[in-house]
C-alpha positions in Angstrom: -12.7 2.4 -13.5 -10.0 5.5 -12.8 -8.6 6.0 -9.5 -7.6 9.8 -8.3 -3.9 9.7 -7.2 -1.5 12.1 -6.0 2.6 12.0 -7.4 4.5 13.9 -4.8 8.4 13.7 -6.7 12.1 15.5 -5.8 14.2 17.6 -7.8 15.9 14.5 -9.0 13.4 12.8 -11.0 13.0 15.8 -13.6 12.0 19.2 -14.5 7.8 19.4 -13.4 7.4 19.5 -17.4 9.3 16.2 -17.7 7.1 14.5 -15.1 3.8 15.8 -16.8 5.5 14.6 -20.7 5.4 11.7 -19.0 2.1 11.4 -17.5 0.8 12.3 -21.3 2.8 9.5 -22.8 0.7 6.6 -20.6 -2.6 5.7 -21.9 -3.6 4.4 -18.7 -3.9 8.0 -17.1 -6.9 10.1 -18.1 -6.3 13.6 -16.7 -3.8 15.1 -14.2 -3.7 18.5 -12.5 -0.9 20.9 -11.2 -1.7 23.3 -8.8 1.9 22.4 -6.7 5.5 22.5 -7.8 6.1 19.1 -6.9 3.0 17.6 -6.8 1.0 16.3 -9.4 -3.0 15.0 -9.2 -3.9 12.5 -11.7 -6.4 9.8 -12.4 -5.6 6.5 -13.9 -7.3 2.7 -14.1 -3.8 2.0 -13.2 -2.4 0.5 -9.9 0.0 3.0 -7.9 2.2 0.0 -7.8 1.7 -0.4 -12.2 2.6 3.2 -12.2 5.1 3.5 -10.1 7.2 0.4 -12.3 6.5 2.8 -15.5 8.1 5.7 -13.1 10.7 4.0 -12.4 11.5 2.7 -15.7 11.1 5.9 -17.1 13.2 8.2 -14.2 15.7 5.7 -12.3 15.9 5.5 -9.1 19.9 5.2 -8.7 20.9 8.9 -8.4 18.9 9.9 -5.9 15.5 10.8 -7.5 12.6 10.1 -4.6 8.8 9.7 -5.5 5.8 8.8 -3.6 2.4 7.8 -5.5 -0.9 7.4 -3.4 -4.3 6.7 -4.2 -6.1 9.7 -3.0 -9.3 8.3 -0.4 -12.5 9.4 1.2 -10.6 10.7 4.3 -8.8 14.0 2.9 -8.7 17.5 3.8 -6.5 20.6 2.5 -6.8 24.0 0.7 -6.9 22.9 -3.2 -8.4 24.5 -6.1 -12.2 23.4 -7.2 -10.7 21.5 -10.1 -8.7 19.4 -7.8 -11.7 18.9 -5.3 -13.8 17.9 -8.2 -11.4 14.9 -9.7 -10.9 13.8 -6.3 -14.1 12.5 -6.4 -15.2 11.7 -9.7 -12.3 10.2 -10.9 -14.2 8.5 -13.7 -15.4 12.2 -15.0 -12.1 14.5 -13.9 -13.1 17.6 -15.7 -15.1 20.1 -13.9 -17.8 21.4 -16.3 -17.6 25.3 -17.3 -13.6 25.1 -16.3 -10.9 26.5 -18.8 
């Protein structure tokens, strides 16, 4: 079962394309989405805790790089993209049919 989840990370970590290399690299998460320069949507069968020790192991946290990972629940609201909307919930079937 996949969880949706949503990476918010600072300058520090990374470049947004080091972040995302990164997301590829663990089996664990399906599918992500970028529609925020800092902020990455993602699903995973992965913890937020398993995947933030990857994070961490991966990034650092000694020279000031900050992140915040949170499973993303029923109670939400915001302007996103369809895509987005659509992984939100169905996390288990992230692609929105008919989308480039």
């Amino acid at each position: 079962m996949n969880w949706a989840y949503l990476l918010i990370f600072n300058d520090e970590v990374g470049t947004r394309q080091e972040v995302l290399d990164f997301l590829d690299s663990v089996k664990e998460i399906t599918y992500w989405y970028v529609c925020m320069p800092h902020a990455v949507f993602f699903t995973s069968t992965l913890t937020a805790g398993g995947i933030s020790d990857l994070f961490k192991q991966r990034f650092g946290t000694d020279k000031g790089q900050r992140f915040f990972i949170t499973e993303v629940h029923k109670d939400r609201q915001g302007w996103l993209p369809k895509q987005v909307w659509h992984m939100l919930k169905n996390p288990d079937d992230p692609r929105l049919k008919g989308a480039a």
